[in-house]
C-alpha positions as CSV (number, residue, x, y, z in Angstrom):
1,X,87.8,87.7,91.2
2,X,85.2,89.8,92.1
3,X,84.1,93.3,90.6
4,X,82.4,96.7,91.6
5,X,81.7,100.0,90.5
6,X,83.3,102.7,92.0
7,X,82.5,106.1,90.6
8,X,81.5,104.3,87.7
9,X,84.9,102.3,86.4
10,X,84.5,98.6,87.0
11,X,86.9,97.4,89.4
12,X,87.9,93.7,90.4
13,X,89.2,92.4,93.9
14,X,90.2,89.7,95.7
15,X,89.0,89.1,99.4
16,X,91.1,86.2,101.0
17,X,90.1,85.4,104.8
18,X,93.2,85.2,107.6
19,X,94.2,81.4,107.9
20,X,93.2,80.0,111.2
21,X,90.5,82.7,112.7
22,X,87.6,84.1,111.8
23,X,87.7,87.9,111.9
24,X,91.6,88.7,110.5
25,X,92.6,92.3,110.7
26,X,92.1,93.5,107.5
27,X,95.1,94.9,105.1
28,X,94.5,96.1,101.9
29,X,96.9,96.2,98.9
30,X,97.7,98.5,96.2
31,X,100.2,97.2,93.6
32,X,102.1,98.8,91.4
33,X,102.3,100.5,87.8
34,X,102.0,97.9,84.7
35,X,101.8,95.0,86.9
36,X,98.3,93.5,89.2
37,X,97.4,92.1,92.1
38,X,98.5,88.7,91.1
39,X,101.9,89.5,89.6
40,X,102.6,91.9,92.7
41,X,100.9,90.5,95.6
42,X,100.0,86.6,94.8
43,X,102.8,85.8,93.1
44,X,105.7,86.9,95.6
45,X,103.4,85.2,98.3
46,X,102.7,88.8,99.9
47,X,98.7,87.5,100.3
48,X,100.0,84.0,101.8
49,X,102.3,85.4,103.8
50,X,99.6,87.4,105.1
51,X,96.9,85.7,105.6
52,X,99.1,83.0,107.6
53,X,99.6,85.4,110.4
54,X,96.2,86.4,110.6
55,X,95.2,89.0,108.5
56,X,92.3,89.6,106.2
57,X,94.0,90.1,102.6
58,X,92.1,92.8,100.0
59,X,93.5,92.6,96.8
60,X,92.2,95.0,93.8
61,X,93.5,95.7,90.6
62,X,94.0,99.5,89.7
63,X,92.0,101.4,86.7
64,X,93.9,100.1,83.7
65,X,95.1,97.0,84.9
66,X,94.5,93.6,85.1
67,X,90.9,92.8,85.0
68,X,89.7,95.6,85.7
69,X,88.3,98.4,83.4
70,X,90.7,100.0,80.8
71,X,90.4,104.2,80.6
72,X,92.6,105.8,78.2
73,X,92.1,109.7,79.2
74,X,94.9,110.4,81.5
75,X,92.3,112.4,83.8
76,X,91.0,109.4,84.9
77,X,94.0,108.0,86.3
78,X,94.6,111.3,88.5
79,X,96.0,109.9,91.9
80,X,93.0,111.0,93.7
81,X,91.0,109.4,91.7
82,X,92.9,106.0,92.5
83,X,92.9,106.4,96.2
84,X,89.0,106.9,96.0
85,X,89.1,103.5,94.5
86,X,90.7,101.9,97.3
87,X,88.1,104.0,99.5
88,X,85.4,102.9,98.0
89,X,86.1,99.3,97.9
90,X,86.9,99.3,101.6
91,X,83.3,100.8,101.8
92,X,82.2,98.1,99.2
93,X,83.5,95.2,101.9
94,X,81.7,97.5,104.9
95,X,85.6,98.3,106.1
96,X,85.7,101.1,108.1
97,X,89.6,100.9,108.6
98,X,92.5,98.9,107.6
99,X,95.9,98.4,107.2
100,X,97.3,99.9,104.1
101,X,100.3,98.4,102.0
102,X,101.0,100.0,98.5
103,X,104.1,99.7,96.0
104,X,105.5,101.8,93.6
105,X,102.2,103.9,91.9
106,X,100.5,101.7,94.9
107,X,102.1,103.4,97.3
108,X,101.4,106.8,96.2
109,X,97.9,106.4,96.1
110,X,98.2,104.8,99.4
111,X,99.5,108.4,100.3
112,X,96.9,109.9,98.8
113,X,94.4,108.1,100.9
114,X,96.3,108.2,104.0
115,X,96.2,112.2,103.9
116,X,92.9,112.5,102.4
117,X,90.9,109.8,104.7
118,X,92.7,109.3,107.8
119,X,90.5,107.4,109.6
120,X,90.3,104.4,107.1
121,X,94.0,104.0,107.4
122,X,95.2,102.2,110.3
123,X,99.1,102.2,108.9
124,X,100.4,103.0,105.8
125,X,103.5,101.1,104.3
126,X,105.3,102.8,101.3
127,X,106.9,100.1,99.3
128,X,109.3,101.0,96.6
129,X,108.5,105.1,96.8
130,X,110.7,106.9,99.2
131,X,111.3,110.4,98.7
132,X,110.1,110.8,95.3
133,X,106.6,111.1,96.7
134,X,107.3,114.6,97.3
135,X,110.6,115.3,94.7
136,X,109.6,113.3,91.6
137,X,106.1,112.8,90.0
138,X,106.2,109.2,89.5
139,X,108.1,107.0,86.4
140,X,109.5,109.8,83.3
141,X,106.5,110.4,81.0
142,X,109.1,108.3,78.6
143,X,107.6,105.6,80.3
144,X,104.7,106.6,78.5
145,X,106.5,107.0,75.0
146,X,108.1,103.2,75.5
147,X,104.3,101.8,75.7
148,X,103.4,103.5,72.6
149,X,106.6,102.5,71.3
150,X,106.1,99.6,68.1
151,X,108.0,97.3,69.6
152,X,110.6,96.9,72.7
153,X,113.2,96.8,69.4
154,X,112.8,100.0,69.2
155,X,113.6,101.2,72.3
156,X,117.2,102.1,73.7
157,X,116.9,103.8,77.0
158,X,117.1,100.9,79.9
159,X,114.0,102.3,81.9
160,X,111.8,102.6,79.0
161,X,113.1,99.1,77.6
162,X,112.2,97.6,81.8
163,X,108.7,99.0,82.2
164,X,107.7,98.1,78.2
165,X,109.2,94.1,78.8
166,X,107.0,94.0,82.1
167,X,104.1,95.3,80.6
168,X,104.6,93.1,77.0
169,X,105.2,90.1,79.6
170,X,101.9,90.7,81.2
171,X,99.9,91.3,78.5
172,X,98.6,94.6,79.5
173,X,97.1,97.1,77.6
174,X,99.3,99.8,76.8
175,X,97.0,102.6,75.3
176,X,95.7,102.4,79.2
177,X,99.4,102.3,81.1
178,X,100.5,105.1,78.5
179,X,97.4,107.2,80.0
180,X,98.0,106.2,83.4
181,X,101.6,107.3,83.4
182,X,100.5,110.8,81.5
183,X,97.8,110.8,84.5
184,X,98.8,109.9,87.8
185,X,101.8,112.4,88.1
186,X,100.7,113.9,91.4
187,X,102.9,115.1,94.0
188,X,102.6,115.4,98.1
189,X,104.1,119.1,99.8
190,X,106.4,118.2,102.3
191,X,103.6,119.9,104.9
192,X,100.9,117.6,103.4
193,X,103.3,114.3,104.1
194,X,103.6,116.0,107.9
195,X,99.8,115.9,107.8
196,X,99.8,112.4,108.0
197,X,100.2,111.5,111.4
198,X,98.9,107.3,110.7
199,X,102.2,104.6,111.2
200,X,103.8,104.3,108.4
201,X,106.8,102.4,107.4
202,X,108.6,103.4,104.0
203,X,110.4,100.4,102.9
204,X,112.7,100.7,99.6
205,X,115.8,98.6,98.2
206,X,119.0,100.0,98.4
207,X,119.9,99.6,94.7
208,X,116.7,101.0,93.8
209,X,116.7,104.1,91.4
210,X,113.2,104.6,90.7
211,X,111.9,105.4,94.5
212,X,114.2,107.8,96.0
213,X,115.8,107.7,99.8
214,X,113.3,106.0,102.1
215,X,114.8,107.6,105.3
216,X,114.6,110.9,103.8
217,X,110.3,110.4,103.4
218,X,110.5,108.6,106.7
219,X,111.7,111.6,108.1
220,X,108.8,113.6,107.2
221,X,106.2,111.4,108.8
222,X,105.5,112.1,112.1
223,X,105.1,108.4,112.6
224,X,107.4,107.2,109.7
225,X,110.2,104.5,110.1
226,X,112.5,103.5,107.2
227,X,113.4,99.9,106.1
228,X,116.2,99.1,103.8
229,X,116.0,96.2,101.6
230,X,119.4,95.3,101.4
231,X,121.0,94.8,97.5
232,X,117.3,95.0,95.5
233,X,116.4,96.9,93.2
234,X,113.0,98.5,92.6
235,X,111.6,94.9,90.9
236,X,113.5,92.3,92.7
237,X,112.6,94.4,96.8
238,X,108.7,93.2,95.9
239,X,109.0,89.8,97.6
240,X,112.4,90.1,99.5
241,X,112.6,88.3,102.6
242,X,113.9,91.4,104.6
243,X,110.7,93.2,102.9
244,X,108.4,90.9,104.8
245,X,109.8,90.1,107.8
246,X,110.1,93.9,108.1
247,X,106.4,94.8,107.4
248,X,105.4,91.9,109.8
249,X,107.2,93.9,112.8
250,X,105.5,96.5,111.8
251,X,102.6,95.5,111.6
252,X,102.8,93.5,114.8
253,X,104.3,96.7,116.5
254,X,101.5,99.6,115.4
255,X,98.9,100.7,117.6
């Protein structure tokens, strides 16, 4: 891992050259709440996958995650804030435009950047967020009460129970994902997701509950297509087969 500063918050990445060539279009990926980029990228073999058909693979892991610097007022974790982030370290790596693949949280700051500085994103996937980018503000703020919580004993409700096991499992700090959550509860209009005229492709399990309908957000992009990961929910769509073969095409197909 590498770090940087961006707007003063220590971030660390991952930059992992395309197999086979020497200048791989890059792709850079934003992973979800309470996990990194190891358990959401490197793990499932997204960055492998990748890489083997030729593209440059940026990895970073958000404010309050993984190695990289712990905040624990919810300002900072303001989804603007995030997407400047992933600007900056695109800057950092003298990037001036690349793919964009986020999941969850990641793909809501992917959003964010997409609308905000069009001309770094060359397409934009949407993993595990469909319509809730514009409808919902992100995971209940009891998400935020279950990492407070003294122990996953003491918690009854099956969302807050999921997101406190994955984030005990991972060792993560939970003052910081209990600010993040309280934080990073920022909405698109419908007209601001029409604004945002990049490629996108909004890929979302059919048994997931957390993301809302991915053709319904598809519809709304003036570019967007849908992908249904068939039978996944929102944890078990990250490293579907159907996921990737999907986002290849895509990727393949873009301008």
């Amino acid at each position: 891992m590498q770090t940087f500063r961006s707007d003063d918050v220590t971030i660390a990445f991952r930059d992992i050259p395309a197999e086979g060539i020497d200048l791989g279009e890059p792709i850079l990926l934003i992973h979800g709440f309470a996990s990194s980029h190891r358990i959401n990228w490197i793990d499932p073999r997204w960055a492998t996958t990748l890489a083997k058909a030729g593209r440059r693979v940026v990895l970073f892991d958000n404010r309050g995650h993984g190695m990289s610097e712990k905040l624990y007022d919810a300002e900072g974790y303001a989804t603007p804030r995030m997407a400047g982030d992933a600007a900056n370290l695109l800057a950092h790596l003298s990037l001036r435009r690349a793919d964009v693949m986020g999941y969850s949280m990641g793909a809501r700051i992917g959003a964010f950047l997409a609308l905000e500085r069009p001309a770094l994103v060359r397409s934009l996937t949407l993993g595990g967020l469909g319509i809730h980018l514009v409808d919902g503000v992100g995971l209940p703020l009891g998400v935020a009460d279950a990492m407070e919580a003294p122990s996953l004993d003491a918690l009854r409700d099956p969302m807050q129970r999921m997101f406190r096991a994955f984030a005990d499992q991972n060792h993560s700090d939970l003052k910081a994902l209990a600010a993040c959550i309280r934080g990073s509860r920022q909405t698109l209009t419908r007209e601001e997701v029409a604004e945002i005229k990049t490629p996108a492709l909004v890929a979302v399990g059919t048994a997931d509950t957390v993301a809302g309908d991915a053709h319904a957000l598809a519809a709304l992009l003036p570019n967007g297509a849908a992908l249904d990961i068939p039978g996944r929910d929102h944890n078990r769509a990250v490293g579907d087969r159907v996921y990737k073969e999907g986002v290849l095409a895509f990727l393949a197909q873009r301008p």
